[in-house]
MARMARTOR-214677 format. One record per residue (C-alpha): residue number from 1; x, y, z; residue in three letters. Coordinates in Angstrom, 2 decimals. Example, Ala and Ser with C-alpha at 12.3 -4.5 7.8 and 13.67 -1.06 7.14 Angstrom:
2
<fipa><num>1</num><u>12.30</u><v>-4.50</v><w>7.80</w><residu>ALA</residu></fipa>
<fipa><num>2</num><u>13.67</u><v>-1.06</v><w>7.14</w><residu>SER</residu></fipa>
***
This chain:
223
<fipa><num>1</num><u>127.94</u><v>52.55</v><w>112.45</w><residu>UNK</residu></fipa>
<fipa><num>2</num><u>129.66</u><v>55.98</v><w>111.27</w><residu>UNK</residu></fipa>
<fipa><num>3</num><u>127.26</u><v>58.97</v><w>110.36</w><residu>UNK</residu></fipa>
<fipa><num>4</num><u>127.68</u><v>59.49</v><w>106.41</w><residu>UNK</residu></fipa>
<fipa><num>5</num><u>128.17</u><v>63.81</v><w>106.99</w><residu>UNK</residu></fipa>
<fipa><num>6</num><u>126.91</u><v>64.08</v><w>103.39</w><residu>UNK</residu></fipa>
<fipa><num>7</num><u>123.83</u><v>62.19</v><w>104.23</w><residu>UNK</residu></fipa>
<fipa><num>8</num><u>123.28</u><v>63.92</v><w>107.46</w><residu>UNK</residu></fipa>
<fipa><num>9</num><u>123.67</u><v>67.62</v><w>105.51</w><residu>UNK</residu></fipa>
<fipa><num>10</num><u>121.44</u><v>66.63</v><w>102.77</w><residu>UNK</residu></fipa>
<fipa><num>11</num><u>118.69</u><v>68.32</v><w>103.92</w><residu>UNK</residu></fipa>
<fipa><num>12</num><u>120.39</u><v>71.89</v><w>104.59</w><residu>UNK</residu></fipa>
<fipa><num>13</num><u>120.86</u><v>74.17</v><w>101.55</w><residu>UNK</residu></fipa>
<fipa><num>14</num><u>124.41</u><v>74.93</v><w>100.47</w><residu>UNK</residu></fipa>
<fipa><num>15</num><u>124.75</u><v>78.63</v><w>101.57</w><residu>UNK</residu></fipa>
<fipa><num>16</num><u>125.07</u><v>79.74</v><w>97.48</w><residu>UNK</residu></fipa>
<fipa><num>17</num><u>121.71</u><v>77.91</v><w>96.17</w><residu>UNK</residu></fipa>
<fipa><num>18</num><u>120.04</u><v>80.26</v><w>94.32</w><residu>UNK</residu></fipa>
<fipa><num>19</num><u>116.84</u><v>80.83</v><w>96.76</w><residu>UNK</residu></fipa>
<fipa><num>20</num><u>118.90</u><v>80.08</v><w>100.15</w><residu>UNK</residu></fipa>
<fipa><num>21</num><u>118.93</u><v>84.07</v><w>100.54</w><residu>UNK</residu></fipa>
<fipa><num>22</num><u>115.08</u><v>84.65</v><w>100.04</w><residu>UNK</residu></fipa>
<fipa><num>23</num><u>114.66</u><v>81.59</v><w>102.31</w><residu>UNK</residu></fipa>
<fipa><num>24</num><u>116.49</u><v>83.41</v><w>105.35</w><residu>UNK</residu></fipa>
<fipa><num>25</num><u>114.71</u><v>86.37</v><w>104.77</w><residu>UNK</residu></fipa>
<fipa><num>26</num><u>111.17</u><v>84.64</v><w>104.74</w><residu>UNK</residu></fipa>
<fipa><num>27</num><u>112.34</u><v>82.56</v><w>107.90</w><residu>UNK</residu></fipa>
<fipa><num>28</num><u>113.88</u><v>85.61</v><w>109.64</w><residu>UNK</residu></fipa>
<fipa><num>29</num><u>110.54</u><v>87.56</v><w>109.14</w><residu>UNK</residu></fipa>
<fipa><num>30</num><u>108.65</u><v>85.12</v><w>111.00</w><residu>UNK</residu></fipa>
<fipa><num>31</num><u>111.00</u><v>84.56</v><w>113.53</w><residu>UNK</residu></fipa>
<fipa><num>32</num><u>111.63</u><v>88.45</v><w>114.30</w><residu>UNK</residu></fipa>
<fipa><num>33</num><u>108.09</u><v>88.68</v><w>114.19</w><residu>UNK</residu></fipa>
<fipa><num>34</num><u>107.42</u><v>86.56</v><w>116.89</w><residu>UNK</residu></fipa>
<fipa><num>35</num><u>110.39</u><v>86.86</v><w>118.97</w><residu>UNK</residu></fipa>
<fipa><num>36</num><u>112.14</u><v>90.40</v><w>118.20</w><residu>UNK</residu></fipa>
<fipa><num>37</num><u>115.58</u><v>91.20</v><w>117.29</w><residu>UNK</residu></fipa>
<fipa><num>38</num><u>116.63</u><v>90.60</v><w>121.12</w><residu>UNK</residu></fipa>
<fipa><num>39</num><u>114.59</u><v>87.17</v><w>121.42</w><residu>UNK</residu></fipa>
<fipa><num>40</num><u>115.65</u><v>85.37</v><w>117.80</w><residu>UNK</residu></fipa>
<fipa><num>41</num><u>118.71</u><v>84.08</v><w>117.34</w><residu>UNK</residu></fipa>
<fipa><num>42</num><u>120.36</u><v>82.69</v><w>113.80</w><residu>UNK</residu></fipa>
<fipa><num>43</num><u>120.17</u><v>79.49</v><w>114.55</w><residu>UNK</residu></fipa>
<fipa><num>44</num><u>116.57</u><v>79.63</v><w>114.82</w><residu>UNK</residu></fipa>
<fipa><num>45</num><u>116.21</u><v>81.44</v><w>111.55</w><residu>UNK</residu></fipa>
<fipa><num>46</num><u>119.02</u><v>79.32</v><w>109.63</w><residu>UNK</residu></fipa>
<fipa><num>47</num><u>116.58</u><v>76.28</v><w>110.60</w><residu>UNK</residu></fipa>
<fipa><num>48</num><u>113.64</u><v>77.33</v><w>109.79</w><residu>UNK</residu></fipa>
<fipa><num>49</num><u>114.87</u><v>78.16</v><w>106.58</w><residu>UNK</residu></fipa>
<fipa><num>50</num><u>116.43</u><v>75.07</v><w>105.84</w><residu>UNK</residu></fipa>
<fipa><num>51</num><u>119.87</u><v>76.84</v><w>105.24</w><residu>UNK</residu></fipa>
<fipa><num>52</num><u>123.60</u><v>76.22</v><w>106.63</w><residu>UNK</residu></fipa>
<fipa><num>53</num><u>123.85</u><v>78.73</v><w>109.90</w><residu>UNK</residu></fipa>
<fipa><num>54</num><u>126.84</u><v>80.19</v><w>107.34</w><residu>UNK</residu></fipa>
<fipa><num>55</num><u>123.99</u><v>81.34</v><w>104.74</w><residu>UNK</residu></fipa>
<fipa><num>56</num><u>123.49</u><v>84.46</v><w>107.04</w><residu>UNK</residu></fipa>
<fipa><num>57</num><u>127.08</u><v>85.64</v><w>107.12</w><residu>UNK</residu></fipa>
<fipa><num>58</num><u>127.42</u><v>84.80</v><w>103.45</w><residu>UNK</residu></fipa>
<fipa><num>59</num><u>124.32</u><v>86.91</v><w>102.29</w><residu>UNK</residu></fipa>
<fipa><num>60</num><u>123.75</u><v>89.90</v><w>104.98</w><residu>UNK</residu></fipa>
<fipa><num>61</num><u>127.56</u><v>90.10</v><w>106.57</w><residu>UNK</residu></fipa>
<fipa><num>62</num><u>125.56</u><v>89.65</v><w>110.12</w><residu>UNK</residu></fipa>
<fipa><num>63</num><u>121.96</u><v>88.89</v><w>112.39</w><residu>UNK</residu></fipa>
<fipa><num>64</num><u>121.50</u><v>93.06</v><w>112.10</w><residu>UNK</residu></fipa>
<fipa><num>65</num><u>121.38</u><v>93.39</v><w>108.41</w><residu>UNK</residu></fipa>
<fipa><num>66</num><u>119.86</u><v>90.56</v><w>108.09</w><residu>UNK</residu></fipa>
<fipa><num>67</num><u>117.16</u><v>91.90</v><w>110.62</w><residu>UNK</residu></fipa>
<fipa><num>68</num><u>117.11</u><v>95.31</v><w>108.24</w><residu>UNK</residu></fipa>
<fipa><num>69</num><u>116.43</u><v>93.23</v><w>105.07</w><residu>UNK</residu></fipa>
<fipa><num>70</num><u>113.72</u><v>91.32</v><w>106.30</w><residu>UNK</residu></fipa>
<fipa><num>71</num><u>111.90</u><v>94.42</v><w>107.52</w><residu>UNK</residu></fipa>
<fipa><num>72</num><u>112.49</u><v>96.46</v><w>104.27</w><residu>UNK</residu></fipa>
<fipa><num>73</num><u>111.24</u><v>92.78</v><w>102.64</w><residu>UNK</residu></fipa>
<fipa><num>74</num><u>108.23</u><v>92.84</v><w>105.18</w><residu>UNK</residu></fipa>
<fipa><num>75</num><u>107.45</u><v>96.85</v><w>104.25</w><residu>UNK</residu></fipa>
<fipa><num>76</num><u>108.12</u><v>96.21</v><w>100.17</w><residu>UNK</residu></fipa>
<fipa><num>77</num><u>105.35</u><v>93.12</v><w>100.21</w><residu>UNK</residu></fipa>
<fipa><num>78</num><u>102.95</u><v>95.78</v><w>102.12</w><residu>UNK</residu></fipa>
<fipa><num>79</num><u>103.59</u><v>98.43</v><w>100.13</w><residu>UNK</residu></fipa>
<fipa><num>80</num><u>103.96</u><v>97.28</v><w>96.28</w><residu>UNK</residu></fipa>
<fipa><num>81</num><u>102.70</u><v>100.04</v><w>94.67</w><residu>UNK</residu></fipa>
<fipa><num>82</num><u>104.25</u><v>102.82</v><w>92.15</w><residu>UNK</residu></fipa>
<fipa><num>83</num><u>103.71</u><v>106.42</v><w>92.79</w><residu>UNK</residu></fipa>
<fipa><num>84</num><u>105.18</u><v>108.12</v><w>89.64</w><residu>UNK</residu></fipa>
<fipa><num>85</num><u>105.52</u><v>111.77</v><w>89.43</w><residu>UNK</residu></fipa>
<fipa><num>86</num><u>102.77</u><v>113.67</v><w>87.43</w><residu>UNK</residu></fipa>
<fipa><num>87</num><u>103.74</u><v>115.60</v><w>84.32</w><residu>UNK</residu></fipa>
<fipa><num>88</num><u>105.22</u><v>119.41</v><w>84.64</w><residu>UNK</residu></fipa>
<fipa><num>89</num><u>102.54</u><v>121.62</v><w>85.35</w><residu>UNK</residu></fipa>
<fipa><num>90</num><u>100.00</u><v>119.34</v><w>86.72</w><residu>UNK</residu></fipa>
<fipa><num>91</num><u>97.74</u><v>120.97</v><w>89.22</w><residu>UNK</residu></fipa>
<fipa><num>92</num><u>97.81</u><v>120.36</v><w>92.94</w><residu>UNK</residu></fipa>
<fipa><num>93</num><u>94.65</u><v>118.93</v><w>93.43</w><residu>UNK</residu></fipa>
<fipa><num>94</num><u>95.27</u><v>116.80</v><w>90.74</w><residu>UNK</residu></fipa>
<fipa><num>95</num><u>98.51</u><v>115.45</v><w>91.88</w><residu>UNK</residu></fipa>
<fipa><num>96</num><u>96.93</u><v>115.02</v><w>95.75</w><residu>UNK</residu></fipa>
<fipa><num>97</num><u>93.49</u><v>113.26</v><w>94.17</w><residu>UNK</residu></fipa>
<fipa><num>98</num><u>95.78</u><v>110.75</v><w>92.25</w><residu>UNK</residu></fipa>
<fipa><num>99</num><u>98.36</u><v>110.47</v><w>95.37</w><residu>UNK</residu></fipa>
<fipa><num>100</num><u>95.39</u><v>109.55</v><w>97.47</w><residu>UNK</residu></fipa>
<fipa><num>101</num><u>93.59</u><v>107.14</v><w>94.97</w><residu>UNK</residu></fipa>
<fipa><num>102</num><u>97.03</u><v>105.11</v><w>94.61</w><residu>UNK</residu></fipa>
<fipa><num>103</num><u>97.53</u><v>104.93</v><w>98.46</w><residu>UNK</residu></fipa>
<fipa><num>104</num><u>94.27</u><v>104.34</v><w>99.63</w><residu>UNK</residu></fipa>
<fipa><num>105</num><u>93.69</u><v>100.91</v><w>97.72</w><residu>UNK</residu></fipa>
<fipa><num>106</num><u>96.92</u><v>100.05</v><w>98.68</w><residu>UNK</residu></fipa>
<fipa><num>107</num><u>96.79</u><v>100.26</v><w>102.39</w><residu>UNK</residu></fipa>
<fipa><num>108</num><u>93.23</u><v>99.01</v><w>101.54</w><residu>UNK</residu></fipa>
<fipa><num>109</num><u>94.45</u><v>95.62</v><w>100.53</w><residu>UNK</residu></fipa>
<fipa><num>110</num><u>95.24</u><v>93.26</v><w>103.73</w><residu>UNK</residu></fipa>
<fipa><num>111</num><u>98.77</u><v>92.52</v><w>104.02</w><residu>UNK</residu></fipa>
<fipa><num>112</num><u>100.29</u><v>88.86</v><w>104.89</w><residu>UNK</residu></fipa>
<fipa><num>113</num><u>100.00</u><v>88.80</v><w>108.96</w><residu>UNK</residu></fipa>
<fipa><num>114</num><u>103.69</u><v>88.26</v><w>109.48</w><residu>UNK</residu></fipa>
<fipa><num>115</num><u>104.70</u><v>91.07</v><w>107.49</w><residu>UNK</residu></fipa>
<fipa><num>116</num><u>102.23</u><v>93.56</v><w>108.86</w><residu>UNK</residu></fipa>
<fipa><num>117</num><u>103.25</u><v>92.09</v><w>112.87</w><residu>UNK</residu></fipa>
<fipa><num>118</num><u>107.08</u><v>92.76</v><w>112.53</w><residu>UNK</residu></fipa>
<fipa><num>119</num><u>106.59</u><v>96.32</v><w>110.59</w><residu>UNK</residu></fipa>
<fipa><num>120</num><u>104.31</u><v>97.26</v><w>113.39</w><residu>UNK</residu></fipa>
<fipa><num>121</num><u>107.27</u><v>95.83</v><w>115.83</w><residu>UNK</residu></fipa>
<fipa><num>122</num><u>109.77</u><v>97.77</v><w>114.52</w><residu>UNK</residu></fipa>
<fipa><num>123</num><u>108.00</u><v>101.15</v><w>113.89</w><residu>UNK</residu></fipa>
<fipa><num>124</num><u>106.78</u><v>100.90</v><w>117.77</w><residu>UNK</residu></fipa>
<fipa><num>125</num><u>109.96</u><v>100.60</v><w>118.84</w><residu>UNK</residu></fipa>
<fipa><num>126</num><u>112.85</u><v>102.69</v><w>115.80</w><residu>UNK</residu></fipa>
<fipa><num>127</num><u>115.96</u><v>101.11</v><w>115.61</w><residu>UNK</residu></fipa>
<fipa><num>128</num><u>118.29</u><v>100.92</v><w>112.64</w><residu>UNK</residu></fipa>
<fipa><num>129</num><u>115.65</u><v>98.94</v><w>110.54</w><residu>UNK</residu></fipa>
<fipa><num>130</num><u>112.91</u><v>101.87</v><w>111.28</w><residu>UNK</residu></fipa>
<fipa><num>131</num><u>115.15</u><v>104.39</v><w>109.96</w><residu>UNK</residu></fipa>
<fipa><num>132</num><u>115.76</u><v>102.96</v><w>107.01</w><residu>UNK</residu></fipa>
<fipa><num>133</num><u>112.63</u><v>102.30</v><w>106.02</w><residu>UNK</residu></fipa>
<fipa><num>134</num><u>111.76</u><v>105.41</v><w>106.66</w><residu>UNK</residu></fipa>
<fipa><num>135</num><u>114.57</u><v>106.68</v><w>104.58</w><residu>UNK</residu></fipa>
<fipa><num>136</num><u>113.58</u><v>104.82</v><w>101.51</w><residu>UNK</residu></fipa>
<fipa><num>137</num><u>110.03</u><v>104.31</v><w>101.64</w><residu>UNK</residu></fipa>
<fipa><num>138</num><u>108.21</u><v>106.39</v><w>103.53</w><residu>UNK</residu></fipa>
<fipa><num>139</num><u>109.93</u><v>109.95</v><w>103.42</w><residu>UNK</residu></fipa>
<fipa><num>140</num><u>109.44</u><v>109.86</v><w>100.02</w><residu>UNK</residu></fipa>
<fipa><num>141</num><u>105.90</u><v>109.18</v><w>100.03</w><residu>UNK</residu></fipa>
<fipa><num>142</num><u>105.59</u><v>111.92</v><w>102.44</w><residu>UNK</residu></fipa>
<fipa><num>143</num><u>108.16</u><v>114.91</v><w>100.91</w><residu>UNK</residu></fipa>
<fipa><num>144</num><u>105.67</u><v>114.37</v><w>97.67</w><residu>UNK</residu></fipa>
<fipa><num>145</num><u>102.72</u><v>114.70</v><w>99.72</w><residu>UNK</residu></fipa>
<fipa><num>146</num><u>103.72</u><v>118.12</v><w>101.45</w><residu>UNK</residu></fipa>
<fipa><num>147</num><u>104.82</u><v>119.07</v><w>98.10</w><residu>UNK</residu></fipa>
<fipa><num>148</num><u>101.88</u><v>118.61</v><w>97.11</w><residu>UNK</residu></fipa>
<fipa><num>149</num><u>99.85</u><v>120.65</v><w>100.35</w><residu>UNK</residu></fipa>
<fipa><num>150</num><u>102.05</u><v>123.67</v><w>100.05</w><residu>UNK</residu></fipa>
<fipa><num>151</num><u>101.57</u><v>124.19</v><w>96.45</w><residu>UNK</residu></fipa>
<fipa><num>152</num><u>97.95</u><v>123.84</v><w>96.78</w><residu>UNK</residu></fipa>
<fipa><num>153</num><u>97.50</u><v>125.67</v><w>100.17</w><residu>UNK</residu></fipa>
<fipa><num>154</num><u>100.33</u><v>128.22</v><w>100.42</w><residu>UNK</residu></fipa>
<fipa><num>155</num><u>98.71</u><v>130.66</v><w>102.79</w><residu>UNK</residu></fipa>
<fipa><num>156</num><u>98.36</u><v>128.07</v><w>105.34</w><residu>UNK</residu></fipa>
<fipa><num>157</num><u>101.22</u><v>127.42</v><w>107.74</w><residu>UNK</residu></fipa>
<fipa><num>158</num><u>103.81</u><v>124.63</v><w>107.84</w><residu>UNK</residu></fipa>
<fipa><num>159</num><u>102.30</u><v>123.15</v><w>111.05</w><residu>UNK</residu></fipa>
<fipa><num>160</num><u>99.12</u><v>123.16</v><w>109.50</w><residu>UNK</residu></fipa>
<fipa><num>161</num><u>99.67</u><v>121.79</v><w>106.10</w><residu>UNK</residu></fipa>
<fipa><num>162</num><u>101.57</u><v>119.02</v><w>108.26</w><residu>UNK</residu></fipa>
<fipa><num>163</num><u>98.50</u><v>118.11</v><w>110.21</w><residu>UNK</residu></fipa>
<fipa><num>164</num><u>96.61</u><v>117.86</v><w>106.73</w><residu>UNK</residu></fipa>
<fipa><num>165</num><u>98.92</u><v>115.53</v><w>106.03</w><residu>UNK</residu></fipa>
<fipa><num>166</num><u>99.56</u><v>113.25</v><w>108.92</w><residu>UNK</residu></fipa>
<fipa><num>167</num><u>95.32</u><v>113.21</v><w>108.61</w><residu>UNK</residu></fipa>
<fipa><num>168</num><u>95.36</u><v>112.30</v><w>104.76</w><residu>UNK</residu></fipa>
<fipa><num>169</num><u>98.00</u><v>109.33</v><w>105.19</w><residu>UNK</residu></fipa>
<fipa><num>170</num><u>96.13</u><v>108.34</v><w>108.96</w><residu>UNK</residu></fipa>
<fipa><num>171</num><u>92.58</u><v>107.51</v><w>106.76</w><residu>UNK</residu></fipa>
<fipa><num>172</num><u>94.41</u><v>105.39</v><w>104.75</w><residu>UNK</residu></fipa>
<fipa><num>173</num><u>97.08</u><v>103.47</v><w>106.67</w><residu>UNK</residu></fipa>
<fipa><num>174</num><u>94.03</u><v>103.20</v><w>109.11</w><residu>UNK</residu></fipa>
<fipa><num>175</num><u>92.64</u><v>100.33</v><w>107.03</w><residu>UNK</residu></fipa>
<fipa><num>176</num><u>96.11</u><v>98.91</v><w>106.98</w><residu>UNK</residu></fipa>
<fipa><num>177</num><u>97.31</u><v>99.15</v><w>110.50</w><residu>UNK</residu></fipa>
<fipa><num>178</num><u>94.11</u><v>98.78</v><w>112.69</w><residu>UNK</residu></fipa>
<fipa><num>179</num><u>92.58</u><v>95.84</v><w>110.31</w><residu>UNK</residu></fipa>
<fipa><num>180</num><u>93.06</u><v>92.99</v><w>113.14</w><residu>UNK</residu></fipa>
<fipa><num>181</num><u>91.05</u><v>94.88</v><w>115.46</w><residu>UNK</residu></fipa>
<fipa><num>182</num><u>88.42</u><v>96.19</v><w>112.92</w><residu>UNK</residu></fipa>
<fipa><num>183</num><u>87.83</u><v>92.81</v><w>111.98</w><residu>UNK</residu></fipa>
<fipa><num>184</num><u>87.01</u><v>92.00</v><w>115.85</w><residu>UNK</residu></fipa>
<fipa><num>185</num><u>84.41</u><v>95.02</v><w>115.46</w><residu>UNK</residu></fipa>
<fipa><num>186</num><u>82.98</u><v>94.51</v><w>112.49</w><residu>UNK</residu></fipa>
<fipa><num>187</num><u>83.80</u><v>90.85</v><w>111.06</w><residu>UNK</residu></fipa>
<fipa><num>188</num><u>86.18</u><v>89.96</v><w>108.53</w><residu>UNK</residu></fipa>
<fipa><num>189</num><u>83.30</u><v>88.98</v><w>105.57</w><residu>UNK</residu></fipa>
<fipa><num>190</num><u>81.96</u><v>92.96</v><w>106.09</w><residu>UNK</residu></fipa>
<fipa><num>191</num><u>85.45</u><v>94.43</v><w>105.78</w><residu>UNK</residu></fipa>
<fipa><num>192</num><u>86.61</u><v>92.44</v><w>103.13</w><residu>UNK</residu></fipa>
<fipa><num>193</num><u>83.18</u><v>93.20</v><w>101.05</w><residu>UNK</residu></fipa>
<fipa><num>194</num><u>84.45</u><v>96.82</v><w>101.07</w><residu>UNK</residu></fipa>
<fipa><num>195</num><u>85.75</u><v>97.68</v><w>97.43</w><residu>UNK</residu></fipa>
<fipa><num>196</num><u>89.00</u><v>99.25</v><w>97.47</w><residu>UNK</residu></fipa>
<fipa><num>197</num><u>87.77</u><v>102.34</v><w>94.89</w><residu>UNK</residu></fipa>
<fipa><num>198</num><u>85.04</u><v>102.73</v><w>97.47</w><residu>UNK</residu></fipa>
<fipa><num>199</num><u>87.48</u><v>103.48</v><w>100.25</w><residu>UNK</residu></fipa>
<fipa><num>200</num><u>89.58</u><v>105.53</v><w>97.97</w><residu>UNK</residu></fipa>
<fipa><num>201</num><u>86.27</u><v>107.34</v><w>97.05</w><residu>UNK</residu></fipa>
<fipa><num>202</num><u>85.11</u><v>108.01</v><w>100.48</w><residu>UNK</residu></fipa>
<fipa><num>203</num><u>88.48</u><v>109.32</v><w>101.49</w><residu>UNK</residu></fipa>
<fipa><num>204</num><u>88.81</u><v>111.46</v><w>98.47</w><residu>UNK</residu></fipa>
<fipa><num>205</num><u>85.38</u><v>113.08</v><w>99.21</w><residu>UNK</residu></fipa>
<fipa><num>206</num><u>86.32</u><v>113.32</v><w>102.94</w><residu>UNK</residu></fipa>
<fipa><num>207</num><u>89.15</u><v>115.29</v><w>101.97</w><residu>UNK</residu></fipa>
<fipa><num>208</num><u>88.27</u><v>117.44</v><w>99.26</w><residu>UNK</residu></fipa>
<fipa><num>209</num><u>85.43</u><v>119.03</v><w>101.22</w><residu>UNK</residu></fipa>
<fipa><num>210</num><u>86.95</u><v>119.67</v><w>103.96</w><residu>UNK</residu></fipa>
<fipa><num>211</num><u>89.63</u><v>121.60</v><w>102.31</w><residu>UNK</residu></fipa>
<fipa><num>212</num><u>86.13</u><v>123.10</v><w>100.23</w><residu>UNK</residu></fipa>
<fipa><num>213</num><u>87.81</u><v>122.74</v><w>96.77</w><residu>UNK</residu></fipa>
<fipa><num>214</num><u>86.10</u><v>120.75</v><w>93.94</w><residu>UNK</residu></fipa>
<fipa><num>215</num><u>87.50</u><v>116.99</v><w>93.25</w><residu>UNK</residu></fipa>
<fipa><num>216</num><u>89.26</u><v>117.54</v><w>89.69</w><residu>UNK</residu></fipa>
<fipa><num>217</num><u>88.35</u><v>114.45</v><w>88.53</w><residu>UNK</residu></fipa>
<fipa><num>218</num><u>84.55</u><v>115.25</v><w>88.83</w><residu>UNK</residu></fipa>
<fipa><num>219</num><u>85.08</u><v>118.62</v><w>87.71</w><residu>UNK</residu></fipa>
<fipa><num>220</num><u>86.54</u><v>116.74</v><w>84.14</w><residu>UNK</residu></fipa>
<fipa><num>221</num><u>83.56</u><v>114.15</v><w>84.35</w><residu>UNK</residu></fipa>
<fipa><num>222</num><u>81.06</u><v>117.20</v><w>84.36</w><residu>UNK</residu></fipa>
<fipa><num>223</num><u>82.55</u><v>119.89</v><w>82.08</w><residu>UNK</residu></fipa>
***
């Protein structure tokens, strides 16, 4: 008896369905996650996703921008929120109290397992994918933030207003990066009874005295 082809490709996505693309990307996170660039290979992906091996030539060109995609996918879902500029004239401490209350929550917040792995995988070891997220998500973030240090502290020097900083964004990507392992210490019910304001709060505090300046938004509460 012949094989009906039809009937035996009825369960792979035509490479121009509408989700085929996002279902390579989801697939290729979790396989690059596990395996690496080196170690997962297109068939593996193209299966998991349920797509025709041609869906990754026909929506990324090749395995390496697919790779790119699915870690600047991976980063995006970790990383969702909006850091809009402040309003001409705003003061420093202003703009780095409202810069830290929007990042701490959001490294705060646990991120899906899969993303957070192959992120980590990549930054550990920068290829291509690493520099481009750096390029459009994370330089950003961090030009603002020593924007932000030398208006505020001008008399310090560049090399210390850039350990300020790398201290700043290290309290709050610590919640992010070094939750598997916190969990281990602590539990996950204790960590995930910790309110995300309250981490922004402590951090705030932490780094306002430090730097001995008043936290504007306290200084507004009280008159």
């Amino acid at each position: 008896m012949g094989v009906n082809v039809a009937d035996d490709q009825s369960a792979i996505l035509n490479t121009s369905e509408p989700d085929a693309k996002q279902r390579l990307l989801t697939a290729a996170q979790e396989v690059f996650a596990h395996h690496g660039y080196e170690g997962a290979s297109v068939r593996q992906i193209c299966t998991l996703a349920g797509v025709n091996i041609a869906g990754v030539n026909y929506h990324f060109g090749d395995k390496e921008h697919l790779y790119i995609e699915a870690v600047k996918q991976a980063h995006s879902c970790m990383n969702s929120a909006q850091h809009a500029d402040e309003p001409a004239g705003t003061p420093p401490a202003v703009k780095l109290e409202q810069l830290i209350r929007g990042m701490a929550p959001e490294m705060h917040a646990p991120a899906s397992p899969i993303a957070l792995q192959l992120v980590m995988r990549e930054l550990a070891n920068p290829g291509k994918a690493a520099s481009v997220v750096v390029e459009e998500f994370i330089r950003p973030v961090a030009q603002r933030l020593w924007g932000i240090l030398e208006e505020l502290l001008p008399a310090q020097s560049e090399q210390d207003r850039m350990m300020l900083g790398f201290s700043i964004i290290s309290q709050c990507l610590f919640y992010r990066q070094n939750r598997p392992v916190t969990e281990l210490l602590f539990g996950k019910a204790q960590l995930e009874a910790l309110d995300s304001g309250r981490v922004a709060e402590h951090i705030v505090q932490f780094v306002f005295r430090a730097l001995d300046i008043p936290i504007p938004s306290q200084q507004r509460v009280g008159g």
